[in-house]
Structures are given as structure tokens and as C-alpha cells.
N, CA, C and O atoms as CSV, one atom per row, in Angstrom:
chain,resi,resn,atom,element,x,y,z
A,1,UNK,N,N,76.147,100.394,89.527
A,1,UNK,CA,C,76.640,101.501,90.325
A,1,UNK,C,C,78.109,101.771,90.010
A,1,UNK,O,O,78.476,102.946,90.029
A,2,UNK,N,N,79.050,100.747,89.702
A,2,UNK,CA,C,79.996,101.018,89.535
A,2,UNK,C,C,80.301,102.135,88.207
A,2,UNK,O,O,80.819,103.251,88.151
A,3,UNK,N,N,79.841,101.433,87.442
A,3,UNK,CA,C,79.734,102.746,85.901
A,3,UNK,C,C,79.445,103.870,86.371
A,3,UNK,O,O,80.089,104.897,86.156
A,4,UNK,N,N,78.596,103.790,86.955
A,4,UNK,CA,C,78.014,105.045,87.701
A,4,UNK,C,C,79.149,105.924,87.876
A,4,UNK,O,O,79.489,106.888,87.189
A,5,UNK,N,N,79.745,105.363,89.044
A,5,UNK,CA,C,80.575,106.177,89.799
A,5,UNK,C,C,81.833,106.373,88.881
A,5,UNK,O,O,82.727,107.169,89.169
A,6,UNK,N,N,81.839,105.602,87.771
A,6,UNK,CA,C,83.452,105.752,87.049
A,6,UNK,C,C,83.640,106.568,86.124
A,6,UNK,O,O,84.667,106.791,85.482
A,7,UNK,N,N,81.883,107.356,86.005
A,7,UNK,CA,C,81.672,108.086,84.977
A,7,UNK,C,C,81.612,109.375,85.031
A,7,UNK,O,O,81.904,110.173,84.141
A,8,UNK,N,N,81.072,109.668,86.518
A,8,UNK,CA,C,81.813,111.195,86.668
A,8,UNK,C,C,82.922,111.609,86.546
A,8,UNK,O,O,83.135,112.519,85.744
A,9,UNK,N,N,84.279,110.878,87.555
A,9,UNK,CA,C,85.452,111.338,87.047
A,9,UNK,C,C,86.127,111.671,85.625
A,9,UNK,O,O,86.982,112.531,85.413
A,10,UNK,N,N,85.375,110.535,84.438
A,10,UNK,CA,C,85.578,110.743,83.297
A,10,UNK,C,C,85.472,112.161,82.582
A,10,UNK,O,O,86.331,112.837,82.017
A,11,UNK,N,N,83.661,112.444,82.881
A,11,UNK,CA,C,83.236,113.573,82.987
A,11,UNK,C,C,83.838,114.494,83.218
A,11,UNK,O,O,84.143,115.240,82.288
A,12,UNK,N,N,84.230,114.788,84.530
A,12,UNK,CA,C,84.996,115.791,84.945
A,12,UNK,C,C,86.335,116.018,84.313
A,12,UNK,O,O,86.899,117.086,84.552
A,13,UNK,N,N,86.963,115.046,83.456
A,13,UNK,CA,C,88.287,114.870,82.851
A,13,UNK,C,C,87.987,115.393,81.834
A,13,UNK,O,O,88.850,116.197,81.482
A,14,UNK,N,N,86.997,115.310,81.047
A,14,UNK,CA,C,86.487,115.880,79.593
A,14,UNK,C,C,86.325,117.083,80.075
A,14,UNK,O,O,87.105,117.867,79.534
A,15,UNK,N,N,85.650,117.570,80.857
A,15,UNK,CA,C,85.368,119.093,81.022
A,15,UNK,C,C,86.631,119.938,81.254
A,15,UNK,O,O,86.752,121.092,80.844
A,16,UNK,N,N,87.860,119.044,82.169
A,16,UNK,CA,C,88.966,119.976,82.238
A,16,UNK,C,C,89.985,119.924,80.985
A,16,UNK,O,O,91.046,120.538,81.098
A,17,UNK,N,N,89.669,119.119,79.632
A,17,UNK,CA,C,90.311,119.519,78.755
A,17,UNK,C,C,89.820,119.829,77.502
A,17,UNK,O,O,90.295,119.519,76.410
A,18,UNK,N,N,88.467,120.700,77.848
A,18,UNK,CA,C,87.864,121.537,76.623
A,18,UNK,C,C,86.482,120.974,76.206
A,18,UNK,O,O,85.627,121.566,75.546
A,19,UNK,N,N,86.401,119.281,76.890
A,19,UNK,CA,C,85.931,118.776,76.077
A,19,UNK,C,C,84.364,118.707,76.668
A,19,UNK,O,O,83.800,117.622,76.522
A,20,UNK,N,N,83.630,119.769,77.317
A,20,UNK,CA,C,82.504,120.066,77.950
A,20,UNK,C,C,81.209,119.061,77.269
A,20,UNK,O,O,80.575,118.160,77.819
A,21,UNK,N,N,81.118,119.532,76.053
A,21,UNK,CA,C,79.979,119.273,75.089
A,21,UNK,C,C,79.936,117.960,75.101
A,21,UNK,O,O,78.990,117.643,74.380
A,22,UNK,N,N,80.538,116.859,75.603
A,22,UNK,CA,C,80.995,115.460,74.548
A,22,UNK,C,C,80.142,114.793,75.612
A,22,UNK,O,O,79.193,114.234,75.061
A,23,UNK,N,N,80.121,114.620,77.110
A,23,UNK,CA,C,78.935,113.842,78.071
A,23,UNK,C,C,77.693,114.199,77.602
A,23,UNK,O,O,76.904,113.255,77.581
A,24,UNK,N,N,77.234,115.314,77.196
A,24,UNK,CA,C,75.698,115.448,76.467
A,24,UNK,C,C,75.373,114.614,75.145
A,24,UNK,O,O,74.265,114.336,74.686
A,25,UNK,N,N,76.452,114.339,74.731
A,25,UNK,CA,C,76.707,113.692,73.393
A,25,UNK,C,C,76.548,112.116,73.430
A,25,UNK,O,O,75.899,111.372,72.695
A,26,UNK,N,N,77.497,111.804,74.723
A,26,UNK,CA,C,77.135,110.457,75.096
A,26,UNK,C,C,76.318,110.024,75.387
A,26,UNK,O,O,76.140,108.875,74.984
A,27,UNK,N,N,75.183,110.711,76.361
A,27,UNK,CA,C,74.037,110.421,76.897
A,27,UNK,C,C,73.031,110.321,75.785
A,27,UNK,O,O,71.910,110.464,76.272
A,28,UNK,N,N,72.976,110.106,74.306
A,28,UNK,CA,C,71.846,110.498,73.675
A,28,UNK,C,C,71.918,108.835,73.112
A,28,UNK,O,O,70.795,108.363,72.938
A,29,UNK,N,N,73.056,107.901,72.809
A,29,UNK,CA,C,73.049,106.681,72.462
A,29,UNK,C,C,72.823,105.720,74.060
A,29,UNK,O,O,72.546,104.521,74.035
A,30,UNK,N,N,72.962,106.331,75.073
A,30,UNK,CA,C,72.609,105.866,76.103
A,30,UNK,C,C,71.126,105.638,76.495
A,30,UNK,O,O,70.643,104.546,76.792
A,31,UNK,N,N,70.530,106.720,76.457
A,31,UNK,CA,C,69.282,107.081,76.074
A,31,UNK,C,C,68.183,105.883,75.472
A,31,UNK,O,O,67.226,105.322,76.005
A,32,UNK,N,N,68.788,105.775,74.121
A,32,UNK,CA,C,68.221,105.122,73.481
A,32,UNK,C,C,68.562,103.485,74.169
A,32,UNK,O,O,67.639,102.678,74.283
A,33,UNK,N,N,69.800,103.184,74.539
A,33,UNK,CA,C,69.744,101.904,75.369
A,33,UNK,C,C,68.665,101.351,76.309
A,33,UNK,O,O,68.073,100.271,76.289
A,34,UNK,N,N,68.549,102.779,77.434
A,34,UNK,CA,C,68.178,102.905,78.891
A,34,UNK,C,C,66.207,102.884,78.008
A,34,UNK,O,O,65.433,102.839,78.964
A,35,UNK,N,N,65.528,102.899,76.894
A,35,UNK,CA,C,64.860,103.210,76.585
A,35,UNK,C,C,64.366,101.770,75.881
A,35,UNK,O,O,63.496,101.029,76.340
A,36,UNK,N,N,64.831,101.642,75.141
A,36,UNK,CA,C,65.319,99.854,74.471
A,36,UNK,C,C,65.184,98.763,75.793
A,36,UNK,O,O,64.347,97.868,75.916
A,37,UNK,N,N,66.323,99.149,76.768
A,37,UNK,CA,C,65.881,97.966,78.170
A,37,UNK,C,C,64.506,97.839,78.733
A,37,UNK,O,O,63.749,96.881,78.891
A,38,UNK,N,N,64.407,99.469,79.055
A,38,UNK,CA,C,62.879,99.508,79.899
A,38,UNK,C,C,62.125,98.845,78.829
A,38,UNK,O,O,61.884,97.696,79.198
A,39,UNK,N,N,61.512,99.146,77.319
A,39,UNK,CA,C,60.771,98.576,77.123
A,39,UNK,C,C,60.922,96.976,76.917
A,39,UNK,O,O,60.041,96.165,77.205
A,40,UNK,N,N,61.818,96.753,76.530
A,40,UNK,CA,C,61.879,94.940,76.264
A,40,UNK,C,C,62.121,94.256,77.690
A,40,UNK,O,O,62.014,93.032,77.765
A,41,UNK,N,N,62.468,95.063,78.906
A,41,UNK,CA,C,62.974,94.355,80.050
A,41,UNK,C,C,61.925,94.279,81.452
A,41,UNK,O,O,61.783,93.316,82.207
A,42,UNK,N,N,61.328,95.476,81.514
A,42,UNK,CA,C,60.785,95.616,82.394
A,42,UNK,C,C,59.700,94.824,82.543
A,42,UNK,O,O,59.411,94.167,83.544
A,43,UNK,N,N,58.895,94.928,81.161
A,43,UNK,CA,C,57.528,94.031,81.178
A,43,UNK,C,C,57.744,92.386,81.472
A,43,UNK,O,O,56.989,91.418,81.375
A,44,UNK,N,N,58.395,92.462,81.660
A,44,UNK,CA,C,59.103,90.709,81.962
A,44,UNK,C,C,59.147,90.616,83.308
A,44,UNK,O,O,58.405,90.019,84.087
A,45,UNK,N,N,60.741,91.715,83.606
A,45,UNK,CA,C,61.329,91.290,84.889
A,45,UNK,C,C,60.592,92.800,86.029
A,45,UNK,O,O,60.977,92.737,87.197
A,46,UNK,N,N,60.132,93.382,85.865
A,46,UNK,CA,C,59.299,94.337,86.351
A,46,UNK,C,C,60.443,95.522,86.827
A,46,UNK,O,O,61.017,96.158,85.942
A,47,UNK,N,N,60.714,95.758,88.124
A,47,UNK,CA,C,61.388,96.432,88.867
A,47,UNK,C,C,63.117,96.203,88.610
A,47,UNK,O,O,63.948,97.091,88.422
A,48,UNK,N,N,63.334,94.792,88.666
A,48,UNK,CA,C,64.744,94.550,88.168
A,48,UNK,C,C,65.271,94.728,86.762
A,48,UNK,O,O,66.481,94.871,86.587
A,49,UNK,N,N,64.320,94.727,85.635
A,49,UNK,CA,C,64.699,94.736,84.334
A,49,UNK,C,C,64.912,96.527,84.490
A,49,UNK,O,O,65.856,96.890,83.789
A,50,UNK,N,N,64.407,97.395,85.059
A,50,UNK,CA,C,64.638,98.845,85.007
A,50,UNK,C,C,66.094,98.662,85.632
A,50,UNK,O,O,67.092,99.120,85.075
A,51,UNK,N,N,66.135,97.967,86.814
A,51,UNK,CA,C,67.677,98.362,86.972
A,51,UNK,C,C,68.670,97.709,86.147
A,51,UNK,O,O,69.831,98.117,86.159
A,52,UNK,N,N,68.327,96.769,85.460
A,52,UNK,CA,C,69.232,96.027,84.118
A,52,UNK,C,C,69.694,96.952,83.104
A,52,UNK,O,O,70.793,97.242,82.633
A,53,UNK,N,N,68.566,97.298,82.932
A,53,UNK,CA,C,68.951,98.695,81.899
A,53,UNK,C,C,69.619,99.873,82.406
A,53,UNK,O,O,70.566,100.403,81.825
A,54,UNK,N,N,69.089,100.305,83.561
A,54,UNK,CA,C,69.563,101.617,83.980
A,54,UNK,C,C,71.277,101.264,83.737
A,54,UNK,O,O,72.019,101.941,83.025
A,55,UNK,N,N,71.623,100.213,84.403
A,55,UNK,CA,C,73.192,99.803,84.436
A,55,UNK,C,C,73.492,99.490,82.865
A,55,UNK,O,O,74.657,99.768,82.584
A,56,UNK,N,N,72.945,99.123,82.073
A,56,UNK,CA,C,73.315,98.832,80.430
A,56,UNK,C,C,73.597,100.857,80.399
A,56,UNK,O,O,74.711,101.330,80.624
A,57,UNK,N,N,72.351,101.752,80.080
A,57,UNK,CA,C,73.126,102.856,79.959
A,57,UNK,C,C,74.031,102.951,80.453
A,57,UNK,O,O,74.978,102.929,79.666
A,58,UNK,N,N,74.327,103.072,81.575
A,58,UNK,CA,C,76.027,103.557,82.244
A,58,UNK,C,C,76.770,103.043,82.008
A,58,UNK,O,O,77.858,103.458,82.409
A,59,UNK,N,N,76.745,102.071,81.382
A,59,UNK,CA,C,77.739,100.931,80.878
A,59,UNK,C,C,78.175,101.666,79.190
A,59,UNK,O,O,78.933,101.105,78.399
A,60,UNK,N,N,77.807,102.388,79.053
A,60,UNK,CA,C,77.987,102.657,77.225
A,60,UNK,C,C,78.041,104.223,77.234
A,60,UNK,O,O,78.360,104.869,76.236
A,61,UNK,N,N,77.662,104.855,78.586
A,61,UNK,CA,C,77.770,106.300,78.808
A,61,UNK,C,C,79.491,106.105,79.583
A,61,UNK,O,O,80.082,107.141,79.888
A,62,UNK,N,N,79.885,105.308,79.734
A,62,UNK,CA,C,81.020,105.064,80.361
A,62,UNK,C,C,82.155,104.501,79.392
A,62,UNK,O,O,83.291,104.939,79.573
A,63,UNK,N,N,81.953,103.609,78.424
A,63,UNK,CA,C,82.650,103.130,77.543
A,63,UNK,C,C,82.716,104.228,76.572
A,63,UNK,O,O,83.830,104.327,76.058
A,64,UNK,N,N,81.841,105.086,76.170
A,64,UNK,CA,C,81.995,106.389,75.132
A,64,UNK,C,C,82.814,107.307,76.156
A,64,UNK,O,O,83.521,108.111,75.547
A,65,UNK,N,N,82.898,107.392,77.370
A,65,UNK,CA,C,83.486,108.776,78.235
A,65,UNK,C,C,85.330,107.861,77.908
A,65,UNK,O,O,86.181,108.500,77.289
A,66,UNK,N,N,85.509,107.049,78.196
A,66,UNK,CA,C,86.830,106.504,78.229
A,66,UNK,C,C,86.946,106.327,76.699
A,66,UNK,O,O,87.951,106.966,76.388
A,67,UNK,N,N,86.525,105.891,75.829
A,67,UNK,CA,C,86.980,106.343,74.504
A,67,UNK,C,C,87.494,107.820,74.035
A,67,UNK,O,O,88.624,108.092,73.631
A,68,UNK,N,N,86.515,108.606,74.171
A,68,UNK,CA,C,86.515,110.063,74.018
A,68,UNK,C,C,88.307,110.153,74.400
A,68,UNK,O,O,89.266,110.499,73.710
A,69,UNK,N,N,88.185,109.641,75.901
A,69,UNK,CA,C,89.289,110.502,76.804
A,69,UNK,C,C,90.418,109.671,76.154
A,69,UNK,O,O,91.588,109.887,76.471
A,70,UNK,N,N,90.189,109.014,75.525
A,70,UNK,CA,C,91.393,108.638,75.246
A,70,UNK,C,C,92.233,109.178,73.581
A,70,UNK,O,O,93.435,109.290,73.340
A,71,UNK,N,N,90.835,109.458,72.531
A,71,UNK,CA,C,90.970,110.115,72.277
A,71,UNK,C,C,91.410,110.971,71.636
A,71,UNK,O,O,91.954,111.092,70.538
A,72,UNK,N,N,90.872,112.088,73.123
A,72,UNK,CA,C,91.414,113.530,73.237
A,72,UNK,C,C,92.518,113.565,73.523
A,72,UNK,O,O,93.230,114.419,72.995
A,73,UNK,N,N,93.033,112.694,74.419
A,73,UNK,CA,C,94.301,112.430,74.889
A,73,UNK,C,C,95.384,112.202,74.004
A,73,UNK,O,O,96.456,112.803,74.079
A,74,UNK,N,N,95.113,111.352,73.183
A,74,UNK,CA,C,95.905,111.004,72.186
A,74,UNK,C,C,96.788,110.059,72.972
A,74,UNK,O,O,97.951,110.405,72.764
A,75,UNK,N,N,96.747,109.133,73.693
A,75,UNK,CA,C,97.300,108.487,74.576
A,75,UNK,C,C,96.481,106.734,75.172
A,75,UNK,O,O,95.311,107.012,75.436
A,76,UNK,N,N,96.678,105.487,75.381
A,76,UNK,CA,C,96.290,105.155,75.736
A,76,UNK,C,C,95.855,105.200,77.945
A,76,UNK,O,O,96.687,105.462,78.813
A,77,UNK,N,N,94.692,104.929,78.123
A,77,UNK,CA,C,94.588,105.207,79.283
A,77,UNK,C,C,95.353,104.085,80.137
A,77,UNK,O,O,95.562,102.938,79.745
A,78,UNK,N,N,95.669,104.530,81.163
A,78,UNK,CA,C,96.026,103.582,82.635
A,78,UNK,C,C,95.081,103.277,83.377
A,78,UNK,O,O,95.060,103.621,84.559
A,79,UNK,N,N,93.772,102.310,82.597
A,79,UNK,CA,C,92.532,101.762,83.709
A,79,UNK,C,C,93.358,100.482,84.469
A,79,UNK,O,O,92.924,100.347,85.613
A,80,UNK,N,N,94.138,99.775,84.230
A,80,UNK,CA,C,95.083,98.612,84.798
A,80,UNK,C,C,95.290,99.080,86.025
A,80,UNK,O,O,94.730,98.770,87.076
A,81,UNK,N,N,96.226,99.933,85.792
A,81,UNK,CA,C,96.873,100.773,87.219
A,81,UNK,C,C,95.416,101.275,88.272
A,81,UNK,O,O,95.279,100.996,89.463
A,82,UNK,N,N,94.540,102.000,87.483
A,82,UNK,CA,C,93.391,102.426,88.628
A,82,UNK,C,C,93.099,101.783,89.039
A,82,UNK,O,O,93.529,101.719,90.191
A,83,UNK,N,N,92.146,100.694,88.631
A,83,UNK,CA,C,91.447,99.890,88.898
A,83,UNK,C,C,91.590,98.675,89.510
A,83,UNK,O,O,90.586,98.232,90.068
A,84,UNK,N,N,93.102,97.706,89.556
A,84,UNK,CA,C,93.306,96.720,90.000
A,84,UNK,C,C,93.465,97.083,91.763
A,84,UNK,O,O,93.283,96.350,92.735
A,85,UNK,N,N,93.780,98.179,91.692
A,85,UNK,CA,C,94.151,98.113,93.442
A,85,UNK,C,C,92.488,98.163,94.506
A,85,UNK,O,O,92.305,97.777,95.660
A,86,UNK,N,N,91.639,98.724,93.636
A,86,UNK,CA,C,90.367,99.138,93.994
A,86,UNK,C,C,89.489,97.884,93.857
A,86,UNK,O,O,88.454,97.760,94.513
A,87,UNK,N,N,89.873,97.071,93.094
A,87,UNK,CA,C,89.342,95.625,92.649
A,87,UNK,C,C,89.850,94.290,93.982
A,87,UNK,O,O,89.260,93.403,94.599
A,88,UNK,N,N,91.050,94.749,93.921
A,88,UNK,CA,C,91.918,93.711,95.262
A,88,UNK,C,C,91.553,94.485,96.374
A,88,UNK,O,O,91.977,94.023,97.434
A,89,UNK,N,N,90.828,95.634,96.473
A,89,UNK,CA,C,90.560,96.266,98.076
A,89,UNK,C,C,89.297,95.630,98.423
A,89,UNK,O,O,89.178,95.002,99.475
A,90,UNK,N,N,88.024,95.809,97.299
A,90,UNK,CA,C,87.079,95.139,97.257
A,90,UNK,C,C,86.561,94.078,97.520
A,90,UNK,O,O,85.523,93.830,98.133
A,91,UNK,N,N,87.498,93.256,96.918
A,91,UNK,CA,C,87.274,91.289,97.293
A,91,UNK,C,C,87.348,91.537,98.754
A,91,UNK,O,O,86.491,91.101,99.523
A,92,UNK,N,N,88.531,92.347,99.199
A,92,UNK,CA,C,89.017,91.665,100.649
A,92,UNK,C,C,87.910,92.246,101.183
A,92,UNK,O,O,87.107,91.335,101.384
A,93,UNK,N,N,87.561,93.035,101.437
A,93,UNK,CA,C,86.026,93.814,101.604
A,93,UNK,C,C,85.064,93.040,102.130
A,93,UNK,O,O,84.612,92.891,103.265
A,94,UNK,N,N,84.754,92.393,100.651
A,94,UNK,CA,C,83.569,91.613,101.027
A,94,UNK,C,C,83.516,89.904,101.519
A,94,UNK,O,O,82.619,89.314,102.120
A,95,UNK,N,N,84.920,89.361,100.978
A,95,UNK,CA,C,85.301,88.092,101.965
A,95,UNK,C,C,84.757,88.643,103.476
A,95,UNK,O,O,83.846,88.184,104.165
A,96,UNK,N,N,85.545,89.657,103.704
A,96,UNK,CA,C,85.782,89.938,105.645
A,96,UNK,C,C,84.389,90.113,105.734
A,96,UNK,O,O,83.849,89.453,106.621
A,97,UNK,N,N,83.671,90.829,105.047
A,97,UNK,CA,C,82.337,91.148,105.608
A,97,UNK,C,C,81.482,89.933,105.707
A,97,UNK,O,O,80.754,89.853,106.696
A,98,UNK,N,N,81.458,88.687,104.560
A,98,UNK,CA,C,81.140,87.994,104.815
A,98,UNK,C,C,81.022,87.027,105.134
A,98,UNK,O,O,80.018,86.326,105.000
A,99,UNK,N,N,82.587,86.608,105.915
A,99,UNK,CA,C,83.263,86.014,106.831
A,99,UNK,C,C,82.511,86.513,108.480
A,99,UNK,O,O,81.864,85.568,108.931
A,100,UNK,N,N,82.491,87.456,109.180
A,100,UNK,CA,C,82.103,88.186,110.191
A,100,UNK,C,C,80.393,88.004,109.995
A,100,UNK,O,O,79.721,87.754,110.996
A,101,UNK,N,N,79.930,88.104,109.047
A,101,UNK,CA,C,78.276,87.957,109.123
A,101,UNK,C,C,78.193,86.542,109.309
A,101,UNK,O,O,77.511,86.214,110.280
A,102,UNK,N,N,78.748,85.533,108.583
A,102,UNK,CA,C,78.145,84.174,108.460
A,102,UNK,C,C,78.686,83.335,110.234
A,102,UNK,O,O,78.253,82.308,110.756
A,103,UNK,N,N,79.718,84.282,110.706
A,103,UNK,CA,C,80.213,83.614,111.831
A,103,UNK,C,C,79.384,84.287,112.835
A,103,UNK,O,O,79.272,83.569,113.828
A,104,UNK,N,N,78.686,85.539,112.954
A,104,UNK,CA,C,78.067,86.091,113.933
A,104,UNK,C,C,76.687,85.905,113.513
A,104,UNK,O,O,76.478,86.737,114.397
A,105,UNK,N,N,75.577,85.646,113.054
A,105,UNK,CA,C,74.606,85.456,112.741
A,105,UNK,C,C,74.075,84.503,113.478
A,105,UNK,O,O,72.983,84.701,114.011
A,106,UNK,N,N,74.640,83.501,113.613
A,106,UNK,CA,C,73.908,82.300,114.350
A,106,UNK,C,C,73.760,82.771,115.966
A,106,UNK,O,O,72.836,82.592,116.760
A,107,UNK,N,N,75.409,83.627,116.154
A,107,UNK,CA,C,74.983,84.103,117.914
A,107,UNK,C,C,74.649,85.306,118.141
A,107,UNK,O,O,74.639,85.445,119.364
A,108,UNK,N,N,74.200,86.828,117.323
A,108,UNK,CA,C,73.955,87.702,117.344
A,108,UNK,C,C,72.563,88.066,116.915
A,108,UNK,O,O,71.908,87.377,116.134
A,109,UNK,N,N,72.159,89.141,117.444
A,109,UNK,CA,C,71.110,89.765,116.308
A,109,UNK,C,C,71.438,90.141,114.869
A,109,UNK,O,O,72.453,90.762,114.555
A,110,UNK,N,N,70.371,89.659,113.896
A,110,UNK,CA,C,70.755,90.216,112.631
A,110,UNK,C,C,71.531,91.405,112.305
A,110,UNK,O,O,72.496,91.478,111.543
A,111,UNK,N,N,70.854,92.529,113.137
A,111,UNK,CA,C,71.436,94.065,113.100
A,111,UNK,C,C,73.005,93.967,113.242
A,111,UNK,O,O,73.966,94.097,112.484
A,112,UNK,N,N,72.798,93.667,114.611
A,112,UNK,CA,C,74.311,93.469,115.186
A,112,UNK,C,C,75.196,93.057,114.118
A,112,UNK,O,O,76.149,93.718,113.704
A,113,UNK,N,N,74.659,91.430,113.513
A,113,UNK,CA,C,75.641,91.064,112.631
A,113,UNK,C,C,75.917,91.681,111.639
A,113,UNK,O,O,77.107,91.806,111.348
A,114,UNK,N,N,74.996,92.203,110.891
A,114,UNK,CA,C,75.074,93.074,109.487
A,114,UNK,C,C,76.280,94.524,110.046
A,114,UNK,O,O,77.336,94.802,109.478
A,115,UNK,N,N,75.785,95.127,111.091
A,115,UNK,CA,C,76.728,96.700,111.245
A,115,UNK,C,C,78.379,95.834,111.461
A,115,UNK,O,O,79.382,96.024,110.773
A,116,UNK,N,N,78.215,94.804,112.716
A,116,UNK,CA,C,80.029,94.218,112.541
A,116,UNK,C,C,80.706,93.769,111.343
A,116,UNK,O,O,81.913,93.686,111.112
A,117,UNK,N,N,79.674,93.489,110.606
A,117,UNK,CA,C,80.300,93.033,109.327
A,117,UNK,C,C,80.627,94.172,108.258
A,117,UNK,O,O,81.681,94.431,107.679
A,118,UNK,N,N,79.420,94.737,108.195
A,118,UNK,CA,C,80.053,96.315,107.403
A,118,UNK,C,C,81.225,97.408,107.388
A,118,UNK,O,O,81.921,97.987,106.553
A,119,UNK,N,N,80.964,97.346,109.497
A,119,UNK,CA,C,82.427,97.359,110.033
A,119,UNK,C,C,83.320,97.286,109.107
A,119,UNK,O,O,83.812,98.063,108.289
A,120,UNK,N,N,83.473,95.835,109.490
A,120,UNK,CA,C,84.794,94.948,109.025
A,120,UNK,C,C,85.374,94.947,107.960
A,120,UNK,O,O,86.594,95.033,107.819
A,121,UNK,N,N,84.311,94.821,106.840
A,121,UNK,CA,C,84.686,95.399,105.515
A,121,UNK,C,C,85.110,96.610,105.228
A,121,UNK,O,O,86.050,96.753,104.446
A,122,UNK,N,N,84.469,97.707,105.829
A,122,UNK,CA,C,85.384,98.655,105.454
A,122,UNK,C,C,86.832,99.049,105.970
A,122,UNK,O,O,87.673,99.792,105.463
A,123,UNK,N,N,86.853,98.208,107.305
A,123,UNK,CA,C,88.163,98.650,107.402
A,123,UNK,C,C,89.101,97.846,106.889
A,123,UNK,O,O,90.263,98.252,106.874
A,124,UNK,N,N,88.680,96.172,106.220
A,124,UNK,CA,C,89.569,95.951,105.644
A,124,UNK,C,C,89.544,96.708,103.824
A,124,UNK,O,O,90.502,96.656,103.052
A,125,UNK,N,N,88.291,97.304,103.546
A,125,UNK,CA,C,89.068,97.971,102.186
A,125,UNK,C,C,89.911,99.447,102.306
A,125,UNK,O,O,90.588,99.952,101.410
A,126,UNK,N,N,89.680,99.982,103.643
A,126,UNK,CA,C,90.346,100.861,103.593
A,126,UNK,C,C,92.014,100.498,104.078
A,126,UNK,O,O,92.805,101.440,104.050
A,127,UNK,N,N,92.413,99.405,104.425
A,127,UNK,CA,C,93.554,98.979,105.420
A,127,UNK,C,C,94.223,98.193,103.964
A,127,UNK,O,O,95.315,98.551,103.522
A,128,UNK,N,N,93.423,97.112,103.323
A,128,UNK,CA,C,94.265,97.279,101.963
A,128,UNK,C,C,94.392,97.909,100.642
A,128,UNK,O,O,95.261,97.731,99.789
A,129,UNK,N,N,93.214,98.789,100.628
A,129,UNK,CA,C,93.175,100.004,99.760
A,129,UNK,C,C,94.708,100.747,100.065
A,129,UNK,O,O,95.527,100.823,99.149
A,130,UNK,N,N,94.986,101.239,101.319
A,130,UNK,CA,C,96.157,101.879,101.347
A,130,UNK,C,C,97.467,101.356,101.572
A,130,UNK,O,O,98.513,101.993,101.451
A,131,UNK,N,N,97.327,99.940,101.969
A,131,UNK,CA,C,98.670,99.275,101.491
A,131,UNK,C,C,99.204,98.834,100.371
A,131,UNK,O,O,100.340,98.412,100.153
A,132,UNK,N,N,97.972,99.011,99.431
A,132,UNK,CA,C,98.405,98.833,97.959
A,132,UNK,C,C,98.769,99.661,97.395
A,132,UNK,O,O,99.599,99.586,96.489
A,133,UNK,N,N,98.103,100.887,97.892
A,133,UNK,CA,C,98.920,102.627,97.206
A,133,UNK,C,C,100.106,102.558,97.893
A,133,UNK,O,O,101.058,102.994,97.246
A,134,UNK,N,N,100.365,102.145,99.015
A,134,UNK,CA,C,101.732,102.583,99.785
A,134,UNK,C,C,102.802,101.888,98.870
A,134,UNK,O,O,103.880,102.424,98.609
A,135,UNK,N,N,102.454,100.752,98.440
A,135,UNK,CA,C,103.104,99.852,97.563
A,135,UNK,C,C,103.614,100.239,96.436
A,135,UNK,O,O,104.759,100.227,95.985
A,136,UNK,N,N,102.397,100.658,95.961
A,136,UNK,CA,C,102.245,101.472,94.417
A,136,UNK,C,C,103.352,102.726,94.546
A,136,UNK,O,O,103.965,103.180,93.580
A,137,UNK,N,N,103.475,103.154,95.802
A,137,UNK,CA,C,103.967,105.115,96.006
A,137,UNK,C,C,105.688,104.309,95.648
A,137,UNK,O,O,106.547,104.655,94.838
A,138,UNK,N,N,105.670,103.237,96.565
A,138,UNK,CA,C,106.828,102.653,96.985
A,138,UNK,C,C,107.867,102.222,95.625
A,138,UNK,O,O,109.070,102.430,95.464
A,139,UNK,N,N,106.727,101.454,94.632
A,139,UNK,CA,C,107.331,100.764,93.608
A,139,UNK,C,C,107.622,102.002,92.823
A,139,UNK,O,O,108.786,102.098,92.434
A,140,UNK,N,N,106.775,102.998,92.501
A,140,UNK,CA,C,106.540,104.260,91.935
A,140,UNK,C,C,108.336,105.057,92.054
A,140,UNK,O,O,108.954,105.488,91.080
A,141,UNK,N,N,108.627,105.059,92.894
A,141,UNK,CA,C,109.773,106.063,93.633
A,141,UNK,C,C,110.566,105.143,93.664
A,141,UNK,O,O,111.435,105.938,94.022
A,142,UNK,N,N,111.201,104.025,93.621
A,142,UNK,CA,C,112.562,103.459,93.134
A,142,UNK,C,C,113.031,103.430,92.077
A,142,UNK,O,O,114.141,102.926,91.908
């Protein structure tokens, strides 16, 4: 899922600098991945080997979108800068969440425990998601 999601913005970056045609382009060695997994993976691992693969394509439809963009760019990219603050929001995320499940489970309903914990996680990725940009704005501007 993560490729997933890292691959639209890419997308959308190619399209705003001319470069429309080049995600159709990527998707055709992807293709052949997502095609390659299912058959060697699935007959094995059934249901999970499809999602093995599905994530191998996006994984190489994503590594060709950040090549491209880089490029076109003529520039190396800043994935360091994106990505580390979204990476340190995450952990804390899922520690808290599963800190709050493993402590409420024994005295709650499952439900209960699972929504407080989801809770919890998100507000701690959104609470250090934005103290790390505030940081970032902070270090940014001196």
C-alpha cells in the first residue's frame, strides 16, 4: 500500500511537467511483474501470493516514477526529507496503538480495544507528524 500511495503523487508530478505519457509506460514492465508473481506465486501461496505481487508491481511502477522524475528534473530528489518525518510519525503510531490494545484487551471488549487504540494512534501520528514539520518549518527559516 505504501507504493501505492507514493505513486500517485509521482504521477501527478510527471503530468505537471509534460511528462503525461511516461506512467503508461511504466505500467507495461509492471505488468509483466504483477503477471510473473500471480503465476509463480499464487498457486503456492493462494490469496497472499496475489497480494505479494500486486505490491512487487507497485514497487517497480514506483521506482520507474521516481527515476523518470528525477530525470526530468535533472536534479537529485529529496525522498530523505519526505519521508523520514512520515516514517518517525508512523512508528509512534503504531507503538501507541499497540501499547493501548495490549493494555486494554484483557479489561475491555475487543471492539472497544481495537477503536481506543486506533484512536490513539492516530492522534499520536498526527501530534508527531506535525511537530516534526513544525520543526522542519522551524529549522527551515533560521
Amino acid at each position: 500500500v505504501i507504493c501505492l500511495c507514493l505513486t500517485y503523487p509521482a504521477f501527478s508530478l510527471l503530468q505537471a511537467i509534460g511528462k503525461a505519457q511516461l506512467p503508461v509506460y511504466l505500467m507495461l514492465p509492471a505488468l509483466a511483474v504483477k503477471l510473473a508473481g500471480n503465476l509463480l506465486l499464487v498457486p503456492k501461496y493462494g490469496v497472499t501470493g496475489a497480494g505479494i505481487s500486486t505490491s512487487l508491481c507497485y514497487a517497480v511502477i514506483l521506482t520507474g516514477a521516481l527515476l523518470a522524475l528525477r530525470r526530468a528534473l535533472g536534479e537529485p530528489l529529496q525522498l530523505r526529507r519526505f519521508l523520514l518525518p512520515q516514517s518517525f510519525s508512523a512508528l509512534a503510531c503504531a507503538s501507541a496503538a499497540w501499547v493501548v490494545y495490549s493494555r486494554m484487551i484483557g479489561s475491555f471488549p475487543q471492539r472497544i480495544a481495537f477503536l481506543c487504540a486506533a484512536g490513539a494512534g492516530g492522534a499520536v501520528y498526527l501530534g508527531t507528524l506535525l511537530l516534526v514539520r513544525l520543526d522542519e518549518c522551524v529549522v527551515c527559516s533560521s
